[in-house]
C-alpha positions as CSV (number, residue, x, y, z in Angstrom):
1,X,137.7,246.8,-48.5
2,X,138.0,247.7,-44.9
3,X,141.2,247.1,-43.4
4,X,140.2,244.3,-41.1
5,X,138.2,242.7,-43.8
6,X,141.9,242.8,-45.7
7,X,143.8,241.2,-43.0
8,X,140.9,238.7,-42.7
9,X,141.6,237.8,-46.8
10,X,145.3,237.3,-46.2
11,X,144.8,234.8,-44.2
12,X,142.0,233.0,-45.7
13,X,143.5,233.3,-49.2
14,X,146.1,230.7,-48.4
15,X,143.4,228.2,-46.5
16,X,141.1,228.8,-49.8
17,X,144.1,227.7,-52.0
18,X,144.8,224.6,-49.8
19,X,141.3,223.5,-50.8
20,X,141.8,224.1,-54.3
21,X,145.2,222.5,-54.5
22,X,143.1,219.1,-53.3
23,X,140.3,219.7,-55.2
24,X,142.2,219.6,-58.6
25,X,144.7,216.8,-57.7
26,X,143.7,215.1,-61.2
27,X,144.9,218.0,-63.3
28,X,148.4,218.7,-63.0
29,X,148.2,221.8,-64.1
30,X,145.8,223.2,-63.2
31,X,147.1,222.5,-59.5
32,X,150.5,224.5,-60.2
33,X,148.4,227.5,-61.6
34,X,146.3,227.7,-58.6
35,X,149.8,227.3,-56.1
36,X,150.8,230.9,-58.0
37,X,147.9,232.2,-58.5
38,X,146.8,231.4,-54.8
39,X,150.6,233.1,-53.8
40,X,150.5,236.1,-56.1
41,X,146.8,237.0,-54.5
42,X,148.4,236.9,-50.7
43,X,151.3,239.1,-51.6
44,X,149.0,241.6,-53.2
45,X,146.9,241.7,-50.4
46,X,150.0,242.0,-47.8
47,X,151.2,244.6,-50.0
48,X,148.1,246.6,-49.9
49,X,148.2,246.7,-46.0
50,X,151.8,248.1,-46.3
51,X,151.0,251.9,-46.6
52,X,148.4,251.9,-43.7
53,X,151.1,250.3,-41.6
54,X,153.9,252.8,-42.6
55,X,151.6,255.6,-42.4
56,X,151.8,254.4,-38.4
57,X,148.5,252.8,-38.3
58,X,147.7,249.8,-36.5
59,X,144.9,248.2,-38.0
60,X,143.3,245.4,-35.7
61,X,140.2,243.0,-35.7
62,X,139.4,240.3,-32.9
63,X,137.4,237.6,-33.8
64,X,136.3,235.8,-30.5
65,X,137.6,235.5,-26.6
66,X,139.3,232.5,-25.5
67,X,138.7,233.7,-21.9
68,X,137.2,236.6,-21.1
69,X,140.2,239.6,-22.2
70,X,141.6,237.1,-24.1
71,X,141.0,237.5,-28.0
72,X,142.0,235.5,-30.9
73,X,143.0,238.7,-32.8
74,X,145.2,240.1,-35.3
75,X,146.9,243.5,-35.5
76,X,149.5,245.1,-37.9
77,X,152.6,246.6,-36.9
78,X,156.1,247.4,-38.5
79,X,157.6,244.3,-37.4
80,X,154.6,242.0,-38.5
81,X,154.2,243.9,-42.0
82,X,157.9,243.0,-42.8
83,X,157.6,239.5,-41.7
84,X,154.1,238.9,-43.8
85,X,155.8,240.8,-46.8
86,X,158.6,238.7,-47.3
87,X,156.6,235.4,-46.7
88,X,154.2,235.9,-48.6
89,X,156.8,237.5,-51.8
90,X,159.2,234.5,-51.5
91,X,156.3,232.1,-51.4
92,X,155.7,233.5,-54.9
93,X,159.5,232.6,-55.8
94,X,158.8,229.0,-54.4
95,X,156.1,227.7,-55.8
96,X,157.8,228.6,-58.9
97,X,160.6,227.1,-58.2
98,X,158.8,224.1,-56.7
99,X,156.9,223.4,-59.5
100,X,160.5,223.0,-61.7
101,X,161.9,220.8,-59.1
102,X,159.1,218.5,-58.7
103,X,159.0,218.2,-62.7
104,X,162.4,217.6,-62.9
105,X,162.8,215.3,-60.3
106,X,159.5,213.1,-60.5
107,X,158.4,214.1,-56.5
108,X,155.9,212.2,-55.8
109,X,152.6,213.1,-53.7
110,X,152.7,216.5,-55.5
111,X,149.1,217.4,-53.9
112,X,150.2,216.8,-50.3
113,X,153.3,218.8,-50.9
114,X,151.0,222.0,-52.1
115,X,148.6,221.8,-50.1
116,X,150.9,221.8,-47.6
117,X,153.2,225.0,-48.4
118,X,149.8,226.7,-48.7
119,X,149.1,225.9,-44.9
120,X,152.1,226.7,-43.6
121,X,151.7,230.0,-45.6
122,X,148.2,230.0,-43.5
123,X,149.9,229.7,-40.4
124,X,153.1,232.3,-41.1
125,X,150.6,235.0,-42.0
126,X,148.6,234.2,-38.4
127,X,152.1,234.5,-37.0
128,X,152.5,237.9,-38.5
129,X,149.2,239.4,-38.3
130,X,149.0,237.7,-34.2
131,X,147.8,240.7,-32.1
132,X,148.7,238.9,-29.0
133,X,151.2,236.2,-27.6
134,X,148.2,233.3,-27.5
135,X,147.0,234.2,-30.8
136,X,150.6,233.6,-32.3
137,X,151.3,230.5,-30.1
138,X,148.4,228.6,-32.0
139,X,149.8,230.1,-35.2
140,X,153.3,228.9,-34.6
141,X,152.0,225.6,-33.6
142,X,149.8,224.9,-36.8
143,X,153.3,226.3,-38.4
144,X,154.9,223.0,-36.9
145,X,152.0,221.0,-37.7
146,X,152.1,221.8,-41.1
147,X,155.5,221.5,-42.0
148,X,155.8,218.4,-40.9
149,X,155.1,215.9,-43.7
150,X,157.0,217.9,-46.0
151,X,159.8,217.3,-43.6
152,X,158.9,213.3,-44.0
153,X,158.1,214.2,-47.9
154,X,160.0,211.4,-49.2
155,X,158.6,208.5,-46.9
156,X,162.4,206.8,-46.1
157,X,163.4,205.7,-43.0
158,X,165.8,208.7,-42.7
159,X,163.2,211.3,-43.6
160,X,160.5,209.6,-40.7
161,X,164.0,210.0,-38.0
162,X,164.2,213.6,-39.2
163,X,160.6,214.4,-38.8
164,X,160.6,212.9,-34.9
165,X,163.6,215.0,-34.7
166,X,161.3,218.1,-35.8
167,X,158.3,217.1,-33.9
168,X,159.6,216.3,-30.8
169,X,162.6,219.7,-30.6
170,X,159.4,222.0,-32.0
171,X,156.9,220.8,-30.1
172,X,158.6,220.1,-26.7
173,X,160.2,223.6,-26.6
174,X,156.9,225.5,-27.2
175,X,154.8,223.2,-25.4
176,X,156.8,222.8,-21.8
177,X,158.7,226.0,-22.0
178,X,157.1,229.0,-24.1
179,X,153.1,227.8,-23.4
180,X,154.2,228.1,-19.8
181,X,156.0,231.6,-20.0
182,X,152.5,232.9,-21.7
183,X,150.3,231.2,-19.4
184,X,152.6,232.8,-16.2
185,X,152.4,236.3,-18.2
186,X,148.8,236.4,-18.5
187,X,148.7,235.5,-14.6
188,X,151.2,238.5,-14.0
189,X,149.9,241.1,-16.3
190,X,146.9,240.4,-16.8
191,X,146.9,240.8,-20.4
192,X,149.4,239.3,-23.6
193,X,148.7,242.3,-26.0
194,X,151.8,243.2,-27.8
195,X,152.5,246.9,-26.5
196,X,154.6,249.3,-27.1
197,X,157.4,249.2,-24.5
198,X,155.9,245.9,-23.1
199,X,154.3,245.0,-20.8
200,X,156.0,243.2,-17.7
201,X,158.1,246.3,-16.8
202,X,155.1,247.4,-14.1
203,X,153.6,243.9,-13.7
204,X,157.1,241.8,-12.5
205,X,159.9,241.9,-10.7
206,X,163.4,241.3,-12.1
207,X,164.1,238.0,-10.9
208,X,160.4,236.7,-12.5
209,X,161.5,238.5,-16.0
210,X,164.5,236.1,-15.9
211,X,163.0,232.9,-15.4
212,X,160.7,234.8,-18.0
213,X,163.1,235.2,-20.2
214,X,165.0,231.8,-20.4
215,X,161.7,230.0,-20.7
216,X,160.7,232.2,-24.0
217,X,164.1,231.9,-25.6
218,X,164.5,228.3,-25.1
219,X,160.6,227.8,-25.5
220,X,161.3,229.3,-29.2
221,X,162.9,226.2,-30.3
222,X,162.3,227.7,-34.1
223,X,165.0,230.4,-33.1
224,X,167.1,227.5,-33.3
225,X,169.5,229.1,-30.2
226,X,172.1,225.9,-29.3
227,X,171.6,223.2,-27.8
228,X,168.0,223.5,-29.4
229,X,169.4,223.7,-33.1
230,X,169.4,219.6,-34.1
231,X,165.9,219.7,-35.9
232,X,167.1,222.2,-38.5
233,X,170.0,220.1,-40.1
234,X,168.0,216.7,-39.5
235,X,165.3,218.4,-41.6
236,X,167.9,218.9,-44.6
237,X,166.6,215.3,-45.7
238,X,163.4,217.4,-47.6
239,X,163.0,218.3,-50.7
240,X,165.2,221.4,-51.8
241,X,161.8,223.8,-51.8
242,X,160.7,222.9,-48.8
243,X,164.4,223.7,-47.2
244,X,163.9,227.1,-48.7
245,X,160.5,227.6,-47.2
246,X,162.4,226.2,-43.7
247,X,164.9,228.7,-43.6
248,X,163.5,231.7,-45.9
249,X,159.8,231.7,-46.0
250,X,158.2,230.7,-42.9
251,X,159.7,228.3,-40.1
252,X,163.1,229.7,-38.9
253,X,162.2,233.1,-39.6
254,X,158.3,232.7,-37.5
255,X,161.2,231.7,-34.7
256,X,163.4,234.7,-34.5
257,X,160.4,237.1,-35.8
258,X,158.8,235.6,-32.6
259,X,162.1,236.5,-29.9
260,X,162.0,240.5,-31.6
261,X,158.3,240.1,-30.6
262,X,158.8,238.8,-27.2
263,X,161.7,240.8,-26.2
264,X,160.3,244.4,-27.9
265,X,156.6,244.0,-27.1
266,X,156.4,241.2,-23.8
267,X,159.6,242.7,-22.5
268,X,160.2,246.3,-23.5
269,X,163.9,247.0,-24.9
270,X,164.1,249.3,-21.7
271,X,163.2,247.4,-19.6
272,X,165.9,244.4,-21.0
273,X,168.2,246.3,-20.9
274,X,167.8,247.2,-17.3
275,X,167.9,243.7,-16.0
276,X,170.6,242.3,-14.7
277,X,169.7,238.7,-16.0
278,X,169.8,239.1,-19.7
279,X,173.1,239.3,-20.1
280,X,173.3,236.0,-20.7
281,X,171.3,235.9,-24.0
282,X,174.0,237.7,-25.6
283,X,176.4,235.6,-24.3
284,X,174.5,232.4,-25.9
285,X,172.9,234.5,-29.4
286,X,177.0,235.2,-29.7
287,X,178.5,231.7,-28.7
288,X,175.7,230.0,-31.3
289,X,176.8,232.4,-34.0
290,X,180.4,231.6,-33.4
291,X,180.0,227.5,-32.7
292,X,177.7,227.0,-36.0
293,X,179.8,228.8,-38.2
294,X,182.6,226.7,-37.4
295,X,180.4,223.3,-37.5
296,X,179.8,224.8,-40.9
297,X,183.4,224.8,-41.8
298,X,183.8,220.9,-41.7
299,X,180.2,219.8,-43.8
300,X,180.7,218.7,-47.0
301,X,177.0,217.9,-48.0
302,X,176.0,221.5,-49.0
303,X,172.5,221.7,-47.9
304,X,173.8,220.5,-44.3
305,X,176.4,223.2,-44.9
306,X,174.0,225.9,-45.4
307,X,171.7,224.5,-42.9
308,X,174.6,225.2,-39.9
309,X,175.1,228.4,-41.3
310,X,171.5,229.5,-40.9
311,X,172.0,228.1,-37.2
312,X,174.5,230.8,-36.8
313,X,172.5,233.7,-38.9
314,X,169.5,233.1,-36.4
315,X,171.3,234.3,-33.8
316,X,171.8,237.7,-35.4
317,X,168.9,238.6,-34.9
318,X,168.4,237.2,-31.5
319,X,171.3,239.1,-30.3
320,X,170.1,242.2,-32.2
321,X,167.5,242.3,-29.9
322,X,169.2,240.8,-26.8
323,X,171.7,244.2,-27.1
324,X,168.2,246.4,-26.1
325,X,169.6,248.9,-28.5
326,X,167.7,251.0,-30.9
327,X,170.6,250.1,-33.6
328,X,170.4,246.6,-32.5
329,X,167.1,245.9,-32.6
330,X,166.7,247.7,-35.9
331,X,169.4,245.3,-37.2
332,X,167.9,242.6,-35.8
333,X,165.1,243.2,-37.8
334,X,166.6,244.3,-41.0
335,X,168.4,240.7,-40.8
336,X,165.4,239.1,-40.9
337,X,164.8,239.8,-44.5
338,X,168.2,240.4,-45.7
339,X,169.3,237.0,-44.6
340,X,165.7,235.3,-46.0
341,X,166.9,236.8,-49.4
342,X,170.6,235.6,-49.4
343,X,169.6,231.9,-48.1
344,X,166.6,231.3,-50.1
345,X,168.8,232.5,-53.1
346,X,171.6,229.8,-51.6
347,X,168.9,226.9,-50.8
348,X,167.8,227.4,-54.6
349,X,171.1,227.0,-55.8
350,X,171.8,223.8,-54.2
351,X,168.4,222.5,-55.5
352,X,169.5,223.4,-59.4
353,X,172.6,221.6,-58.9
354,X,171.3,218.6,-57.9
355,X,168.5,218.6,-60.4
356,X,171.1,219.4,-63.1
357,X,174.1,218.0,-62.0
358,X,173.2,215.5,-59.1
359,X,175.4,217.0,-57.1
360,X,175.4,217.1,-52.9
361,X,178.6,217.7,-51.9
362,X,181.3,220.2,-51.9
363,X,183.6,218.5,-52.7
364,X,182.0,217.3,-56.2
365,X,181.8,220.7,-57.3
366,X,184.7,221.4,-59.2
367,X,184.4,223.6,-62.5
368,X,180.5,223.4,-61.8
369,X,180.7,227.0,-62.2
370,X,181.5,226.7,-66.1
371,X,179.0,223.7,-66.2
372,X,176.0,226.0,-64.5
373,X,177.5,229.8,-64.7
374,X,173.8,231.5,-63.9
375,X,173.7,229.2,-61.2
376,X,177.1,229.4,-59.6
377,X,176.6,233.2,-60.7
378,X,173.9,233.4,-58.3
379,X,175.1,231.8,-55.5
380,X,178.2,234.1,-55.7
381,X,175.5,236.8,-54.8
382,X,173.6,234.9,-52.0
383,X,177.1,233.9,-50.1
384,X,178.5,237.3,-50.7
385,X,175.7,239.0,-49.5
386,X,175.6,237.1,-46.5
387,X,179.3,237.6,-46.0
388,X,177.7,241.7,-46.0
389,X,180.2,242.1,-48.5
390,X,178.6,245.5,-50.6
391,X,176.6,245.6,-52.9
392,X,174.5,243.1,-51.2
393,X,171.7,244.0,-48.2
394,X,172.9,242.1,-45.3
395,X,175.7,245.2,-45.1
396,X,172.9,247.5,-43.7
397,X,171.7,244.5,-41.0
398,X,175.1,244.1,-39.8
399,X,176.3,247.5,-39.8
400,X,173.2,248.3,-37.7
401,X,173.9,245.4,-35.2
402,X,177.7,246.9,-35.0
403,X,176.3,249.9,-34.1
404,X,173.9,248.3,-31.2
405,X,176.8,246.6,-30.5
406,X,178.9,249.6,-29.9
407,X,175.7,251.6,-28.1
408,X,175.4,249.2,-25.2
409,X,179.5,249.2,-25.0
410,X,179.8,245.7,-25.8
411,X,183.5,245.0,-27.5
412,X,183.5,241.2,-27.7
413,X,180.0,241.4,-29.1
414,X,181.7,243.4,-32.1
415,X,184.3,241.3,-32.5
416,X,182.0,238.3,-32.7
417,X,180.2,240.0,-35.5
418,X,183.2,240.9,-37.3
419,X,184.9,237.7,-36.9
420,X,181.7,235.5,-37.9
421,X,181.6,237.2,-41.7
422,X,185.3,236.2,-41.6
423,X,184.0,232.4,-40.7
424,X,181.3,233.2,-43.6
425,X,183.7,233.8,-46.0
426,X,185.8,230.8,-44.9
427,X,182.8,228.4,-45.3
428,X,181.1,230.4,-48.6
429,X,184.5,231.5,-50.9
430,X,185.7,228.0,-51.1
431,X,183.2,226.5,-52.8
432,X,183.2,229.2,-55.6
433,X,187.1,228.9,-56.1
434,X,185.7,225.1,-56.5
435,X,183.1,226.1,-58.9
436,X,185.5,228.8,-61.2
437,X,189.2,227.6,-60.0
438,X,189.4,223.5,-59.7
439,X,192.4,222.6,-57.9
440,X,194.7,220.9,-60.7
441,X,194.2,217.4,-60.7
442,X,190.9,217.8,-59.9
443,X,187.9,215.6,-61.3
444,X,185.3,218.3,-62.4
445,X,182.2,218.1,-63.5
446,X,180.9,217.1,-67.0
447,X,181.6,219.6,-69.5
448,X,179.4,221.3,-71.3
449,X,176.6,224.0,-70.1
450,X,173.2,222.6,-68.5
451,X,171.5,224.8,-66.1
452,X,167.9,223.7,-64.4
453,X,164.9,223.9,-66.0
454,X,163.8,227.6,-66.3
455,X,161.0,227.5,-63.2
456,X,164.1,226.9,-60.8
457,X,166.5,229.1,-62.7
458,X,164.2,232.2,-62.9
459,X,162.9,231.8,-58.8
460,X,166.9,232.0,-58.3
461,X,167.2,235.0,-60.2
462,X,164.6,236.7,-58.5
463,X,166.0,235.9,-55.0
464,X,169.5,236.8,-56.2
465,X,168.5,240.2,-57.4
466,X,166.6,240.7,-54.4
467,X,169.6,240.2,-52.2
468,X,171.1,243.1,-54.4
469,X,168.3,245.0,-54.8
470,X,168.0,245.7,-50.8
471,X,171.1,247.1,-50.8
472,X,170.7,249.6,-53.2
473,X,166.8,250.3,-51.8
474,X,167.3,250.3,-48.1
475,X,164.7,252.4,-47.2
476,X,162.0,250.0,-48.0
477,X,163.3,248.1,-44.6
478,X,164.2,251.6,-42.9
479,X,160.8,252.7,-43.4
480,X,159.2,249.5,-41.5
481,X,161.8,248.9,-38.9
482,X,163.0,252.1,-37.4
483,X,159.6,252.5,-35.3
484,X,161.1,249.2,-33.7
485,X,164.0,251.1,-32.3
486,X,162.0,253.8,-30.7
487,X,159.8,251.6,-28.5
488,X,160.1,252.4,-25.2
């Protein structure tokens, strides 16, 4: 199979299983075999794209012209492969884990809820494979399109706020701001093709590239950059798995995957770096990362707690780019997958104690960590490695963004990194003394062990060891991402 016919499967695989899902709706399971099947097929045919991409190939296919010049095409490149790759590998771990969690807790309109995790699979794999800023921007909006009624899954009048919430953020942003910034592009250079040291250097003049560059970052309302962040806790009203596919799998992470695009192949890190309005992105990338950690600090329901904290981990990777460092856009990158690891691993965790223990807040979580030791044992790893505490993988990504940091001679930035794993540590480590060390007096949990059902206990295995095993095997990011920092 031809390359192009490959990346042509990968993204008709997950529209193919869609269809499936609905077409066996009346056998149960039947439906959950297809939702793994249907994900183990897209991994292995992401993975067998891999090689050809870290060989330094970039293989392409257009399918039609919008306009003349203007393609719907796909093409893969080191920062596209890792995005597709961990997608595609955690939807794996999902629908696993979803199908324990809708068992266990009696979800109702289980084929609406597969069919649509296969979509928005669809539509993160379009984002990946996009070979130009128009072909993404229809990706990204069937992303938020799709996403949508599992936002609303549970039908209440809470869930329907939350999804306006979604709806109108998402679509707003992308539709007023970023739709404008490509449609003003395409006027100025005459093409959206993601390029290799961009492509408004020659084609703009410095003051355009800042209204440019305000418009993108604030049109990329999944980057979830403040005062555009509210739709990401509002959404914490889902289901558990689809919080994970939020924050892990697809949405958040098609957001900041979407600014490295922008700012390494639109822009040119070069060319960033040169201008004399970007400073302010690191100003607001660092000022998000500092205000959501400590809006973190004071949540006691735990999903809405890990829901602020991916607020702040976003912006990691926004400023990783925004430094228009080699280090920092490498770290940048890196983040993205260390940090979809350690919060998909923290999102599952949160779902098993619910289903086991019916549990939402921290402060009901006392000696829950002798009640649901795997569990607890597990999250210890996901919180850690956030923290970048070794042996875990977010180490590397922050060490990298230090170092991008310390390239472009920005102090405070390095103190804002360094002091937001201190604020990680202050929002993670007391919930595990909670968990192992109950306060005297304390009312803890019911004794005696009882973990989650094995489908959500063995996804949260997977993403924990993953979270360790990136540490230990850096080079399978190195050998993606480094080409990132040499684009000029």
């Amino acid at each position: 199979m031809s390359h192009a016919a490959q990346i042509l499967a990968a993204l008709a695989v997950p529209i193919a299983g869609a269809f499936l899902i609905w077409a066996t709706a009346r056998r149960p399971l039947l439906q959950e075999a297809v939702s793994v099947v249907t994900a183990v097929a897209l991994f292995g045919l992401v993975l067998s794209l891999a090689p050809a991409v870290a060989a330094g190939g970039t293989p392409r296919v257009a399918l039609f012209d919008i306009v003349p010049g203007l393609p719907v095409a796909f093409t893969l490149e080191p920062l596209g492969m890792l995005f597709a790759l961990i997608a595609s590998f955690l939807w794996i771990a999902t629908t696993v884990y979803s199908i324990g969690y809708v068992r266990a807790n009696d979800e109702g309109h289980r084929t609406r809820y597969y069919v649509c995790f296969a979509a928005a699979l669809a539509s993160a794999i379009g984002v990946a494979f996009a070979g130009n800023m128009f072909t993404l921007f229809l990706f990204y909006e069937a992303l938020t399109l799709s996403t949508y009624p599992l936002v609303t899954h549970s039908g209440t009048e809470e869930a329907r706020r939350a999804g306006r919430t979604y709806l109108g953020i998402l679509l707003t942003t992308s539709i007023v701001l970023q739709l404008f910034a490509i449609l003003w592009t395409w006027v100025e250079a005459g093409t959206l093709d993601f390029r290799m040291g961009g492509i408004l250097a020659d084609a703009v003049s410095e003051r355009t590239a800042a209204v440019l560059l305000v418009l993108y970052m604030f049109g990329i309302g999944k980057a979830a950059l403040m005062p555009l962040h509210a739709w990401l806790p509002a959404a914490m009203v889902a289901p558990t798995p689809v919080s994970a596919l939020l924050h892990a799998v697809a949405v958040v992470k098609a957001g900041v995957f979407t600014v490295l695009k922008v700012l390494v192949y639109i822009f040119g890190i070069d060319f960033l770096g040169a201008m004399a309005g970007s400073e302010w992105l690191i100003a607001v990338a660092a000022a998000t990362i500092v205000i959501a950690s400590l809006i973190a600090l004071r949540q006691d329901d735990l999903k809405r707690r890990l829901a602020y904290s991916t607020v702040s981990q976003l912006s990691y990777v926004v400023l990783g780019g925004a430094l228009a460092t080699s280090a920092g856009v490498v770290g940048g990158a890196m983040h993205i997958a260390t940090h979809a690891f350690g919060k998909i691993t923290l999102f599952f965790c949160a779902g098993a104690i619910y289903t086991a223990a019916h549990k939402r807040l921290v402060s009901e979580l006392d000696g829950i960590g002798y009640r649901m030791p795997v569990t607890m044992g597990a999250f210890a790893v996901g919180a850690l490695g956030l923290i970048g505490l070794p042996p875990f993988a977010a180490l590397w990504s922050k060490w990298y963004l230090v170092a991008g940091a310390d390239d472009g001679s920005h102090v405070a930035v390095i103190a804002v990194l360094l002091g937001s794993s201190l604020l990680n540590a202050l929002y993670f480590v007391p919930i595990l003394v909670r968990a192992f060390f109950p306060a005297p007096g304390s009312v803890p949990v019911a004794a005696g062990r009882a973990e989650a059902p094995w489908p959500i206990l063995a996804a949260t295995l997977v993403a924990a060891l993953g979270t360790a095993a990136l540490f230990f095997y850096p080079q399978a990011l190195l050998t993606l991402v480094e080409p990132l920092g040499a684009i000029r």
